[in-house]
MIRO-977921 format. One line per field, with one value per residue (C-alpha): chain; x negated, y negated, z negated; residue in one letter. Coordinates in Angstrom, 3 decimals. Example, Ala and Ser with C-alpha at 12.3 -4.5 7.8 and 13.67 -1.06 7.14 Angstrom:
<rs>
chain = [A,A] .
x = [-12.300,-13.670] .
y = [4.500,1.060] .
z = [-7.800,-7.140] .
resn = [a,s] .
</rs>
This chain:
<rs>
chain = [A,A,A,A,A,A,A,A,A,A,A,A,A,A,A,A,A,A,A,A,A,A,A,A,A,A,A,A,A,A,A,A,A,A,A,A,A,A,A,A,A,A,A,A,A,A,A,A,A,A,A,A,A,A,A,A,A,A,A,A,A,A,A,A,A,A,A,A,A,A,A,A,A,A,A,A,A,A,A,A,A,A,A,A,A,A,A,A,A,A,A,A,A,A,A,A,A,A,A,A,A,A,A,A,A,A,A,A,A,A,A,A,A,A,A,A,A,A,A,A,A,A,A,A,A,A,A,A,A,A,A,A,A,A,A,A,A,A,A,A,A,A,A,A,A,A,A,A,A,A,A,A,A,A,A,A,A,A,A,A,A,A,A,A,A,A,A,A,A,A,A,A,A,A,A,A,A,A,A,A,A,A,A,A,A,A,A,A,A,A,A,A,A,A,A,A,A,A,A,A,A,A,A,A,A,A,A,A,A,A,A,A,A,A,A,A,A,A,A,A,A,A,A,A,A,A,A,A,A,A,A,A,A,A,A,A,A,A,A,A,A,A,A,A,A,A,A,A,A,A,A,A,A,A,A,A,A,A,A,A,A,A,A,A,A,A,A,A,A,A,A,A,A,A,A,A,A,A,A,A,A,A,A,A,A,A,A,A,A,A,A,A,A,A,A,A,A,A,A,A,A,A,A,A,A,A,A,A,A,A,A,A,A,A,A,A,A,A,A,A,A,A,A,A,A,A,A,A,A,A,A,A,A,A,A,A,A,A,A,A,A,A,A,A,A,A,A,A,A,A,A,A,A,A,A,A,A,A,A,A,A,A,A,A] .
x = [-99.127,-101.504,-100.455,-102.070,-103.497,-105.144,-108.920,-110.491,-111.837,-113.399,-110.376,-109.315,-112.653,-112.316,-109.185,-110.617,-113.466,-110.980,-108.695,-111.941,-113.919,-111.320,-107.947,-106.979,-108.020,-110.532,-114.085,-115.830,-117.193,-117.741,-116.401,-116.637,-113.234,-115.711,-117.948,-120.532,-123.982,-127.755,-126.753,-125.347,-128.979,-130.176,-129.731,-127.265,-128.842,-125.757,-122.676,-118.889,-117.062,-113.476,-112.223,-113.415,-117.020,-118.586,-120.732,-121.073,-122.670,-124.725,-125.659,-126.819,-128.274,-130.311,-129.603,-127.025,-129.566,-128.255,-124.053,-122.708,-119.272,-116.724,-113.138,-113.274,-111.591,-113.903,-117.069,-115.534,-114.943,-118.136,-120.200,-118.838,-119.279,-123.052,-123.742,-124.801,-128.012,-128.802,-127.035,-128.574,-128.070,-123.930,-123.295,-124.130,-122.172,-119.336,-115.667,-113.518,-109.916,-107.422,-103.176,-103.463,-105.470,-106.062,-105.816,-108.690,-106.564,-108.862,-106.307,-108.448,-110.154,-111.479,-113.189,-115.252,-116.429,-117.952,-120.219,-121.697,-121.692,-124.122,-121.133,-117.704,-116.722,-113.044,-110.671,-109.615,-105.691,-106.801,-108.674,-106.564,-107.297,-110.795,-111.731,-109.989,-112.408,-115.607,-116.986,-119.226,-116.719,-117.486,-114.344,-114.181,-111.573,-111.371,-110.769,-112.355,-115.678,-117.223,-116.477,-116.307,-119.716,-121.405,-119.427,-121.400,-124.565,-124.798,-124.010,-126.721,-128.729,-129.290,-128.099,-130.812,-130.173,-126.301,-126.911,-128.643,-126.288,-123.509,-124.996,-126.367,-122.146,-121.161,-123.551,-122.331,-119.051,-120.019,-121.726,-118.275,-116.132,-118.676,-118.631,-115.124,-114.592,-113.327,-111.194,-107.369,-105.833,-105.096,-101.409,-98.372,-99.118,-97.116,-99.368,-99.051,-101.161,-99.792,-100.608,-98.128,-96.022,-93.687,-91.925,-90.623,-92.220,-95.025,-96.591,-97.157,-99.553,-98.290,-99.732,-101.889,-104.014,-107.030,-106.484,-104.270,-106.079,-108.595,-105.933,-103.984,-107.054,-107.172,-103.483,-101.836,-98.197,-97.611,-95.212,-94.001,-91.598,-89.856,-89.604,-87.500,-87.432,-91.255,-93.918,-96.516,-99.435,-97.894,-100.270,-97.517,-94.498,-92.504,-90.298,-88.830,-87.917,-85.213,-87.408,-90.245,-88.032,-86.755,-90.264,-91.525,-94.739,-96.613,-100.064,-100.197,-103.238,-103.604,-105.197,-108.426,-108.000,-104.348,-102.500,-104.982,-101.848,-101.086,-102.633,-102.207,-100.664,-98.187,-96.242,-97.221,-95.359,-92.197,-89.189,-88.324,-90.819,-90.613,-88.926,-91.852,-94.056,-97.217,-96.516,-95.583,-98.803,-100.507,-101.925,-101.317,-104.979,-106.416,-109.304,-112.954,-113.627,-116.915,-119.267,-117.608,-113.633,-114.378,-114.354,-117.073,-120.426,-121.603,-118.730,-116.182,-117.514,-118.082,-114.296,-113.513,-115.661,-113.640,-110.223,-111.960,-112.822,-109.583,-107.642,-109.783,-111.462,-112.222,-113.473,-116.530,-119.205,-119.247,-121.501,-120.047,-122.037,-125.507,-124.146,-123.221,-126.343,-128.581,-126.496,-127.017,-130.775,-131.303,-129.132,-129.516,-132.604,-131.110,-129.202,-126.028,-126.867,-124.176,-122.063,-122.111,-120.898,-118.058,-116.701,-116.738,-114.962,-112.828,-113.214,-111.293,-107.988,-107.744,-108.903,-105.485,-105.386,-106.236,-109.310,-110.463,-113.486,-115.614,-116.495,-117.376,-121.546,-120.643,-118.776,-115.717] .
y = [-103.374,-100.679,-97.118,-93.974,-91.452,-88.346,-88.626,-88.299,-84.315,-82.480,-81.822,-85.001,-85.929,-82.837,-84.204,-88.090,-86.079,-84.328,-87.429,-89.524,-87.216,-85.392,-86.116,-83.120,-79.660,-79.206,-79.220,-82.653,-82.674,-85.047,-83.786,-85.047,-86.080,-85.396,-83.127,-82.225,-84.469,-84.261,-87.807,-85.775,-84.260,-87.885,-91.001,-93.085,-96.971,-98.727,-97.888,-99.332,-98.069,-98.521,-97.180,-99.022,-97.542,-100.765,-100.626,-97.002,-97.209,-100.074,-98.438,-95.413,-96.673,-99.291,-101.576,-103.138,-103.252,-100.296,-101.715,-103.099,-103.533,-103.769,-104.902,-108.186,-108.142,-105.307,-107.118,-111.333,-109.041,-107.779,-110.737,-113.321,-110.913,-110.409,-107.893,-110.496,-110.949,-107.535,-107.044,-110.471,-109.883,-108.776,-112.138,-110.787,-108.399,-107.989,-107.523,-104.737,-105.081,-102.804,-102.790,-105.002,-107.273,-104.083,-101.814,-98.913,-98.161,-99.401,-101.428,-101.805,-98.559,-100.610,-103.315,-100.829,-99.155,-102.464,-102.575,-99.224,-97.470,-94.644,-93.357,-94.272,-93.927,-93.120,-91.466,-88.452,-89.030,-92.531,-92.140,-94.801,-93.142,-93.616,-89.826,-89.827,-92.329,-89.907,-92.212,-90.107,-89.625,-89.507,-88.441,-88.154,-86.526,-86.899,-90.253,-89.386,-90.849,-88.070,-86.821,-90.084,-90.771,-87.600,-87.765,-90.809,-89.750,-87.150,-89.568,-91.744,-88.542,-89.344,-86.817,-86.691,-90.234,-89.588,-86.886,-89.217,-91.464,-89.119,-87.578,-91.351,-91.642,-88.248,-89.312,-92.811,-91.264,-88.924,-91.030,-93.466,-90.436,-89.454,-93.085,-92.644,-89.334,-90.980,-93.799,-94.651,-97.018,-100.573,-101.686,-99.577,-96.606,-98.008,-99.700,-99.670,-100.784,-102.503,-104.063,-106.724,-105.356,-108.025,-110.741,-109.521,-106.093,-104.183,-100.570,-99.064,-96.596,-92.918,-89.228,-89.097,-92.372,-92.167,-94.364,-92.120,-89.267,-91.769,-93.792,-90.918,-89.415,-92.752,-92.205,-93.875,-92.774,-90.305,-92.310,-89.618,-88.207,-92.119,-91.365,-88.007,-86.461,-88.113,-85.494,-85.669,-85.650,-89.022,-92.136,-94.326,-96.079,-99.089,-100.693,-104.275,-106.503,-104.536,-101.519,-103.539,-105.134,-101.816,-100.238,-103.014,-102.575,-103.315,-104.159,-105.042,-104.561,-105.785,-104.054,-106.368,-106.420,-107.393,-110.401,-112.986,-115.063,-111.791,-112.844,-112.963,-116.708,-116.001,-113.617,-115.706,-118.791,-117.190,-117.032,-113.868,-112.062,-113.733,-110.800,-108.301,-107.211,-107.591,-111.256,-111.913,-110.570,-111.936,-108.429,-109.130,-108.729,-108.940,-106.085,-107.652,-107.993,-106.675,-106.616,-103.761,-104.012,-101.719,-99.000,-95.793,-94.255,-97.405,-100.032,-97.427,-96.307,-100.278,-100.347,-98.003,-99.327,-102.802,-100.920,-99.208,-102.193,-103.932,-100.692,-99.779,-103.300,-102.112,-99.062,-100.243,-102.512,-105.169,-103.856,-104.375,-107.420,-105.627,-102.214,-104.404,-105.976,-102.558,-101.148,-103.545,-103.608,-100.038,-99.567,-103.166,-104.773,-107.515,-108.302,-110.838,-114.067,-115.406,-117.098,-114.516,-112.214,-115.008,-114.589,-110.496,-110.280,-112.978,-114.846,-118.194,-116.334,-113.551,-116.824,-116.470,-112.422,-111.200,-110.052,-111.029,-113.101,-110.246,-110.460,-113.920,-115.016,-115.807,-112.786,-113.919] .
z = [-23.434,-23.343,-21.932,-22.617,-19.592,-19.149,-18.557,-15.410,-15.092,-12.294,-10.413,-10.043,-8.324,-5.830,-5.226,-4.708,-2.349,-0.032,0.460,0.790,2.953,5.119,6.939,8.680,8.217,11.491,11.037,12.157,15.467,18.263,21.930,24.969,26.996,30.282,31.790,29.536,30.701,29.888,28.278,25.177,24.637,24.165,22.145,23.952,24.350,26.249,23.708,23.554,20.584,19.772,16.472,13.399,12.516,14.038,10.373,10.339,13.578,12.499,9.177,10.329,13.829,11.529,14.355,16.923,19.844,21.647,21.216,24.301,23.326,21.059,20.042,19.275,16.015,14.710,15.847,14.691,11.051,10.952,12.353,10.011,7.052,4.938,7.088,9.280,7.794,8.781,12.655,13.654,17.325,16.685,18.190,21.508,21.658,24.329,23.314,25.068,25.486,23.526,22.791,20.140,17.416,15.454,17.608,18.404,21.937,25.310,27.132,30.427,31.414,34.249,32.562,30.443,33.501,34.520,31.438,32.654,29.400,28.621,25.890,25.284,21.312,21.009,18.762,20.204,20.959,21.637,24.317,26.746,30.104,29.922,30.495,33.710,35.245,34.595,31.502,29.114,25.977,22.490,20.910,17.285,16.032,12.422,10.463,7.136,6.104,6.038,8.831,11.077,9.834,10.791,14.032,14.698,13.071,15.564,18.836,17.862,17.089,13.351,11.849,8.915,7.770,8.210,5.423,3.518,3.180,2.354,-0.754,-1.865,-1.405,-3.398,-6.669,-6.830,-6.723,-9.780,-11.687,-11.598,-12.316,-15.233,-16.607,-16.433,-17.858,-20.904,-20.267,-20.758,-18.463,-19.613,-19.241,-17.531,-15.229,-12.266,-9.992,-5.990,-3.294,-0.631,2.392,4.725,7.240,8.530,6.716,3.307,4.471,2.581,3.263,0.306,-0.533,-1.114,-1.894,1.234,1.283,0.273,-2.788,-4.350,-5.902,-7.484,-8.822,-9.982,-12.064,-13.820,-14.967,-12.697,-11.882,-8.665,-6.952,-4.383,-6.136,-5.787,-2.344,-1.506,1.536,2.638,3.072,0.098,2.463,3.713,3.798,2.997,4.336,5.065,1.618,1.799,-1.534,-3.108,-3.341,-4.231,-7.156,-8.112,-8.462,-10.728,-10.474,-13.486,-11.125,-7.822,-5.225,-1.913,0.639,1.724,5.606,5.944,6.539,5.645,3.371,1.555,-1.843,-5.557,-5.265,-3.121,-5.592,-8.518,-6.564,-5.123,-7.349,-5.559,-7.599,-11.225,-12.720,-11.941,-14.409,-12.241,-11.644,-15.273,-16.555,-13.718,-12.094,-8.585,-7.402,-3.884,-3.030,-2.088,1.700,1.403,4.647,6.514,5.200,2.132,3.869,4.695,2.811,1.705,0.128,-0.814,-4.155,-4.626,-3.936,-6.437,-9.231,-8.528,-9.007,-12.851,-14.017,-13.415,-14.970,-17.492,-18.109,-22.013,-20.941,-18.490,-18.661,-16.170,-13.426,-10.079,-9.056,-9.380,-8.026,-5.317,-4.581,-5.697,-2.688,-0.059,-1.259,-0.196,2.430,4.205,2.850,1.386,-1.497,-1.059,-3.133,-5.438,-3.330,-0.839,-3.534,-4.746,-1.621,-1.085,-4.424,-3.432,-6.829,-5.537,-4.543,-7.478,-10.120,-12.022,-12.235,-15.624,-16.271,-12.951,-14.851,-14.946,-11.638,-11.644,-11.968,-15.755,-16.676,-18.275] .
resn = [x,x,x,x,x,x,x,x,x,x,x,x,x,x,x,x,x,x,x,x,x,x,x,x,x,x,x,x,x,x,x,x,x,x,x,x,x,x,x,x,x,x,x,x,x,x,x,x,x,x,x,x,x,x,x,x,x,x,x,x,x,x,x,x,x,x,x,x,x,x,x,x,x,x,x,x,x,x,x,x,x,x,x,x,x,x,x,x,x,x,x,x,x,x,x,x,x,x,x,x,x,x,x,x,x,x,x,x,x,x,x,x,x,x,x,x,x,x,x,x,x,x,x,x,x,x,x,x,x,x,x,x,x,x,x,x,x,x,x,x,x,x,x,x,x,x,x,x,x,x,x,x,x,x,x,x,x,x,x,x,x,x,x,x,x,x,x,x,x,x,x,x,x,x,x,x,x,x,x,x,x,x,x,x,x,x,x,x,x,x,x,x,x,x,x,x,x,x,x,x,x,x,x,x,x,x,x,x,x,x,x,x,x,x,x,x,x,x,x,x,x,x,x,x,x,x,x,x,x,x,x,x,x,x,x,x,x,x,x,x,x,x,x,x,x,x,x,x,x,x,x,x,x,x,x,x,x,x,x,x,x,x,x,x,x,x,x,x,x,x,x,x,x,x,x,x,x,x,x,x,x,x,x,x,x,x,x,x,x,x,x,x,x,x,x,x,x,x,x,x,x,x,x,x,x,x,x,x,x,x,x,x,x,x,x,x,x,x,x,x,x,x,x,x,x,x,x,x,x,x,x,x,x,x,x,x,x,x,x,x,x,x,x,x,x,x,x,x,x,x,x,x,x,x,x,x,x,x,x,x,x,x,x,x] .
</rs>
């Protein structure tokens, strides 16, 4: 089945910029929780950072010599990931405490004042009682890429490279969105993007994730207007089985960093979801891991050249496996080898989603 959609124009990539770039309204800045020090006119060299720009850090730092600690989830994801090539000495870093496995909240205030920390990198409404014990705060206060990345471009006083690899991120972007200017989707315009949250539970993604306006400029359908009474700017929310049957999706795509068993295979299997239109067709598809969850100035256009060329297949050559090692080249020095890449794309557990041979060292 092939459905037609309006082509991708300018204001649809604005849009894909501002949900991209920018949550909130404020103007990116880093503050600090504490008394302003002569630390902040310096590069810090003994950092603990919480929220989840362990890569951006890395990426823009060009180095993990000056991290002492981090959650340990954030630093096992990135240390087992390619990016290990690069961040050789990530195994010794320390792991912080914080309210949960994915959480970005310090737990133990005390326990990061033993590491004597030259800067504390928080998110601003998460700061977990550190600024009452006198640590020097970093609090960012935006979660955009953009934004988050600048915010840490200017702790680690690189500003200059930070800028650099924001407008390496704005052309990739463009030269996708011109590449793309032309294109119809392939198959029905209802596809979600969901991600586990509790047995038989999803989040799904709505108006205000940063998925959305991409998606949308590719013709996908606005799926707000399913939900009444939810604010549009709304990331997403909760749905359970019926609501998932009742949507009947007619693609499927799981977010990369959530449950671990959420994957194409499991839908295909369960005789709950036979009657969906994504499972029939087999378009249940699992996103690529990537080195740094998919996430920030250097994956995210990757991400969203995987999600063209599984909704436009017809439309785009297959490119993704050089872009991705063309990117890593100039950012990282290195370019992932072929198994390396297998396993990013996460070719084993999306081998029975259509179309999903592209990606593969063969092609088809």
């Amino acid at each position: 089945m092939r459905d037609s959609a309006a082509p991708i124009v300018l204001s649809c990539w604005i849009a894909l910029a501002a949900s991209a770039l920018s949550i909130g309204l404020a103007p990116p800045h880093v503050s600090s929780l504490a008394s302003p020090s002569a630390a902040d006119r310096r590069a810090p060299q003994r950092v603990v950072i919480f929220p989840p720009l362990l890569a951006a850090y890395l990426t823009i730092d060009k180095a993990a010599d000056h991290l002492l600690a981090a959650p340990e989830g954030e630093r096992r994801e990135i240390a087992k990931g390619a990016l290990r090539h690069y961040f050789s000495t990530l195994d010794r870093l320390s792991s912080v405490p914080t309210l949960g496995a994915n959480s970005a909240i310090p737990s133990d205030p005390e326990q990061v004042l033993l590491l004597s920390p030259d800067r504390v990198v928080v998110w601003a409404w998460a700061a977990g009682g550190l600024d009452r014990l006198g640590l020097p705060i970093a609090a960012i206060a935006q979660t955009g890429i953009a934004e988050s990345w600048r915010a840490i471009g200017a702790i680690t006083h690189n500003s200059a490279r930070t800028e650099e690899i924001l407008d390496a991120f704005d052309r990739r972007l463009q030269a996708l969105a011109d590449e793309t200017s032309a294109s119809t989707l392939d198959g029905g315009r209802r596809v979600i993007v969901l991600w586990e949250a509790g047995q038989n539970l999803w989040r799904i993604a709505l108006g205000g994730n940063r998925h959305t306006p991409y998606l949308r400029g590719l013709g996908v359908e606005d799926l707000t207007p399913l939900f009444p009474g939810l604010a549009k700017t709304l990331g997403s929310t909760v749905i359970g089985v019926e609501t998932l049957l009742k949507l009947n999706p007619q693609a499927i795509f799981l977010t990369c960093c959530g449950s671990p068993d959420d994957l194409p295979q499991k839908y295909y299997e369960s005789p709950y979801f036979h009657s969906l239109t994504a499972v029939r067709e087999n378009r249940v598809y699992k996103e690529p891991k990537g080195g740094a969850r998919m996430d920030g100035a250097v994956e995210w256009p990757l991400l969203m050249r995987w999600y063209a060329e599984l909704l436009v297949p017809t439309s785009l050559e297959r490119k993704l496996r050089g872009q991705w090692q063309e990117v890593y080249t100039d950012f990282y020095g290195f370019a992932p080898d072929d198994e390396e890449l297998d396993d990013m794309l996460r070719n084993d557990e999306n081998a029975h989603s259509l179309n999903y041979g592209r990606f593969t060292r063969t092609g088809g």
